[in-house]
KETOR-904572 format. One record per residue (C-alpha): x, y, z; residue in three letters; chain. Coordinates in steps of 0.001 Angstrom, whole numbers, plus 500000, padded with zeros to 6 digits. Layout:
# residues N
{atom {X Y Z} "ALA" "A"}
...
END
This chain:
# residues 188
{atom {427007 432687 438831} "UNK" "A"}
{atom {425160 431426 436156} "UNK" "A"}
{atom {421411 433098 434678} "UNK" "A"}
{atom {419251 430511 433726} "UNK" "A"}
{atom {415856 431625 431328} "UNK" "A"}
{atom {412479 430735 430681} "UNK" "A"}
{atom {410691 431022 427164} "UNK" "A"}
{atom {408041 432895 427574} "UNK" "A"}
{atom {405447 433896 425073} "UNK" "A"}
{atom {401525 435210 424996} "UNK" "A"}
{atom {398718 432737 423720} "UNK" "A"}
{atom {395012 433766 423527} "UNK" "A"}
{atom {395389 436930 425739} "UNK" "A"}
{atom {397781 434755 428707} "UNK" "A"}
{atom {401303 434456 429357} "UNK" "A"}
{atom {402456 431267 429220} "UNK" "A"}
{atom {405864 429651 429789} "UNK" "A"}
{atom {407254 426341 428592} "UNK" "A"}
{atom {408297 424053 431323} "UNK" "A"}
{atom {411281 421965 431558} "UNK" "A"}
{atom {409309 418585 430298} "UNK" "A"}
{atom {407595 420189 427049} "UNK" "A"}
{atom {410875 419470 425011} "UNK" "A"}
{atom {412406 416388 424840} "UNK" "A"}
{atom {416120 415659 423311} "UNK" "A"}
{atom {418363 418005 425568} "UNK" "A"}
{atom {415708 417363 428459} "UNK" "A"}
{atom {415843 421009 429904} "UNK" "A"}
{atom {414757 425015 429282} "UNK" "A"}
{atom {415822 426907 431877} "UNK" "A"}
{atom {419513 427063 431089} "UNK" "A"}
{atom {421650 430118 430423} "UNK" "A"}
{atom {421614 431885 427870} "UNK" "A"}
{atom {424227 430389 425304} "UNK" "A"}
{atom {423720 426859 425859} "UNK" "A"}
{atom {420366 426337 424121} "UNK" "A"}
{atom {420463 429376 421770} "UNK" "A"}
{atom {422055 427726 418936} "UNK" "A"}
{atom {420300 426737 415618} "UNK" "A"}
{atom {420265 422712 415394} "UNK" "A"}
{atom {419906 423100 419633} "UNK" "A"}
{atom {416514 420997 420167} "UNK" "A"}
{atom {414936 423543 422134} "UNK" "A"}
{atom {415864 426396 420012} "UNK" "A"}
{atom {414547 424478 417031} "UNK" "A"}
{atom {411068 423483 418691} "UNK" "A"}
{atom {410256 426914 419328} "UNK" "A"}
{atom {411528 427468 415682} "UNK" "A"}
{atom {409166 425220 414146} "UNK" "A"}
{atom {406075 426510 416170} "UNK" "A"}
{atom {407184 429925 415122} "UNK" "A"}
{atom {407067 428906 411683} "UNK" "A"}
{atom {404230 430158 409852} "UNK" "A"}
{atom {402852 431246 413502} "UNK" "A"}
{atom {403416 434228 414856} "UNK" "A"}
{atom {404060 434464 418442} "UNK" "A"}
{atom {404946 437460 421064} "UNK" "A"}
{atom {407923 435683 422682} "UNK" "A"}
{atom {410440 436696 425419} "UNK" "A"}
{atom {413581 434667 426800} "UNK" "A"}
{atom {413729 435531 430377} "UNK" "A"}
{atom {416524 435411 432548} "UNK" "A"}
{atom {416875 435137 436318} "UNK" "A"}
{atom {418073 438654 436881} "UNK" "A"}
{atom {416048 440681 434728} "UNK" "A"}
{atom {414629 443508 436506} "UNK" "A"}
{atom {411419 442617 438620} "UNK" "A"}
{atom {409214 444998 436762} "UNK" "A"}
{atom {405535 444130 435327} "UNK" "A"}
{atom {406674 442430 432061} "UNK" "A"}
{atom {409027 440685 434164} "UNK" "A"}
{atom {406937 439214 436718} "UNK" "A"}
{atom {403960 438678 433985} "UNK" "A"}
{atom {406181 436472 431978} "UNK" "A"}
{atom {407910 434261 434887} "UNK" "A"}
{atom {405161 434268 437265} "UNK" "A"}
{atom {401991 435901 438848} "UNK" "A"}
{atom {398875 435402 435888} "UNK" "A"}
{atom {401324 432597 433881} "UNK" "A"}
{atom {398997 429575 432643} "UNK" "A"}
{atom {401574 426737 432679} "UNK" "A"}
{atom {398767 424874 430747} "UNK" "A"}
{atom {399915 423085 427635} "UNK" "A"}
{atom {399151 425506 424543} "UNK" "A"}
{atom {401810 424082 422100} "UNK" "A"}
{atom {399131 423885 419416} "UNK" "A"}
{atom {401146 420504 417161} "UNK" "A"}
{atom {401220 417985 419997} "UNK" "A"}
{atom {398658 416689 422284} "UNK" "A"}
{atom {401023 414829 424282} "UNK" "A"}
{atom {401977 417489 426587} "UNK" "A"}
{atom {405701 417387 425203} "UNK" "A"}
{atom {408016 418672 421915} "UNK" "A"}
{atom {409232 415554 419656} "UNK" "A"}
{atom {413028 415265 419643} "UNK" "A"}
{atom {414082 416324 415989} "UNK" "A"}
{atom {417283 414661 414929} "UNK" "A"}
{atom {417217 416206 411692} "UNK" "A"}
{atom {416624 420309 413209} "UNK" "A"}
{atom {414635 422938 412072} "UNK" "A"}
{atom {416278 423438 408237} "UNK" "A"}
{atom {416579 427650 408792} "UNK" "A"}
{atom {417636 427485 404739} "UNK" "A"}
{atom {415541 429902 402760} "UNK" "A"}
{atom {413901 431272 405412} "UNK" "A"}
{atom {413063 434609 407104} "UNK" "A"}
{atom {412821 435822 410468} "UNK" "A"}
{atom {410086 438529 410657} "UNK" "A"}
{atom {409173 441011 413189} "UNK" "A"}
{atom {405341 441985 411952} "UNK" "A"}
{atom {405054 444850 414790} "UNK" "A"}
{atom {408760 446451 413807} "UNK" "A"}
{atom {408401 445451 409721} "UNK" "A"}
{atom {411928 443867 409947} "UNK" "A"}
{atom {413081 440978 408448} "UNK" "A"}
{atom {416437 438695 408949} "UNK" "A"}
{atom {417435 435899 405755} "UNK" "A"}
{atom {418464 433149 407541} "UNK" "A"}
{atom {420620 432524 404641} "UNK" "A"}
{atom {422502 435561 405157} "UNK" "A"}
{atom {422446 436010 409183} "UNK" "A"}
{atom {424175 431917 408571} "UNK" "A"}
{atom {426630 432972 406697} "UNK" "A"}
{atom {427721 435794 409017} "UNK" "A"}
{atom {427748 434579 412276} "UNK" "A"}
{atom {428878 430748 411793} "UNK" "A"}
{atom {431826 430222 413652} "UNK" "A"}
{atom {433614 426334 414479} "UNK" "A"}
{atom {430968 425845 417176} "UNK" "A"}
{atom {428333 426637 415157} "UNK" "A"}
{atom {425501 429125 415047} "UNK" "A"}
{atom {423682 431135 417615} "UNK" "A"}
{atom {419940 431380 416991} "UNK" "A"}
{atom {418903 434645 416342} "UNK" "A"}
{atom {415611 434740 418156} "UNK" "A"}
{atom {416251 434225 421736} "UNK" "A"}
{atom {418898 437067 421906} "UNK" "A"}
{atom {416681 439323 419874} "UNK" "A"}
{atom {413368 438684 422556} "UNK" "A"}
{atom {416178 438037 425774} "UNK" "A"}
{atom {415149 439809 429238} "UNK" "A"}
{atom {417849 440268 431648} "UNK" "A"}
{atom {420800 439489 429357} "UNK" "A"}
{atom {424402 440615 430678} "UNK" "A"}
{atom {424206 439908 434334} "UNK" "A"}
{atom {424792 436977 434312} "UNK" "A"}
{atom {427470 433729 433282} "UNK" "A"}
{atom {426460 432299 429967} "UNK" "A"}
{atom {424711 435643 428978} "UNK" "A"}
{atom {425941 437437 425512} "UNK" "A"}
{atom {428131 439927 426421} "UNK" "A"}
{atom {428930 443585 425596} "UNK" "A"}
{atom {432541 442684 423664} "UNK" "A"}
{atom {430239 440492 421267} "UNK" "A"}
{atom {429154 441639 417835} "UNK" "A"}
{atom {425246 443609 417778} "UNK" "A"}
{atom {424933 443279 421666} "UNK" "A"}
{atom {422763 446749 421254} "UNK" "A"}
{atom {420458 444523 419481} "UNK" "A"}
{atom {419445 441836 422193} "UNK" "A"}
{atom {416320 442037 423613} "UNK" "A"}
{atom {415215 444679 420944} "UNK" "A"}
{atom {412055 442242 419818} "UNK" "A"}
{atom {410733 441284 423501} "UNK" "A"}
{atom {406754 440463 422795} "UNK" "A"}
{atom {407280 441261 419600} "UNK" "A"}
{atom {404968 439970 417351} "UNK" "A"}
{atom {407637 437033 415452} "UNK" "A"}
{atom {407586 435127 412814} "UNK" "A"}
{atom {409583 432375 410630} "UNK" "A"}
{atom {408367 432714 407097} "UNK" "A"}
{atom {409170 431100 403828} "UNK" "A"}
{atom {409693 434551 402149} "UNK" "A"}
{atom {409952 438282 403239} "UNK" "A"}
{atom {406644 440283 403380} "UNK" "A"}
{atom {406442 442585 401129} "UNK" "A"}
{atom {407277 446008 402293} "UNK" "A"}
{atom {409520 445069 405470} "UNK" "A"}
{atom {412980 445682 405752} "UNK" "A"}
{atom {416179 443614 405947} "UNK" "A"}
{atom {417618 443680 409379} "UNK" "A"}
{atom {420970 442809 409535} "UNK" "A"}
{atom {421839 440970 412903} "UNK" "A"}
{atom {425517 439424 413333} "UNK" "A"}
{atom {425533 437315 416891} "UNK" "A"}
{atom {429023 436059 417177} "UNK" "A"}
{atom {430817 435624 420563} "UNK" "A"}
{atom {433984 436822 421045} "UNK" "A"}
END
């Protein structure tokens, strides 16, 4: 069967997780793994463009993760489902024909002092279906249990879920003294 995830991430001391109505274009979050982690997916790119400039302690959380604290903090128990999305006051994301444009741009862990080039991580892991998005594999909870989960014969699978509540970042350049991370998420 299928594991379907939740974003998660903290705001102002709470957990919070978006619901299924706060992005509009695809119409729905919690679904696996692989079918909204790609760059130019709607709901990939709204977090994206919240994340930009904006550091946030995400996590992607799937259905079977363990049930330990983190777990049950991010999904349920002290979770404000309260509208925090700081860029609009209608209680949902704007569909963005256009996407998040990744060129240029960094990916930055602040807590590790890691940084991904878009540019680069782009050229590496396109493939004819296009490009997985880097930041829910790197924050996932739960991943490989499940169908539509990245799998152990896929490229850097040791890497997924290395960033959970990390504090993350998309910036316009890399900070000075962090280092390149070099991520390749490819299936197959």
């Amino acid at each position: 069967m299928g594991q379907y995830y939740r974003i998660a991430f903290k705001h102002e001391g709470k957990r919070v997780v978006v619901n299924d109505r706060q992005i509009k274009g695809e119409g729905y979050i919690m679904a696996k793994l692989l079918e909204h982690s790609w760059l130019g997916c709607d709901i990939a790119d709204a977090v994206a463009r919240e994340m930009y400039g904006n550091p946030l302690r995400l996590a992607w959380v799937g259905d079977y993760a363990d049930d330990g604290d983190e777990v049950k903090a991010a999904t349920r128990g002290d979770v404000s489902y309260k509208r925090v999305w700081k860029r609009d006051h209608k209680h949902e994301f704007p569909a963005d024909d256009n996407g998040f444009d990744y060129s240029h741009k960094w990916l930055v862990n602040h807590d590790k002092k890691l940084a991904v080039s878009f540019d680069e991580y782009i050229a590496a892991s396109k493939t004819k279906y296009g490009v997985i998005a880097p930041f829910p594999l790197l924050t996932a909870i739960g991943n490989n249990r499940g169908g539509g989960d990245y799998y152990e014969s896929h490229s850097d699978f040791d890497k997924v879920g290395t960033w959970v509540w990390d504090l993350i970042s998309i910036e316009d350049a890399k900070p000075e003294g962090y280092e390149d991370f070099r991520v390749v998420f490819k299936e197959g």
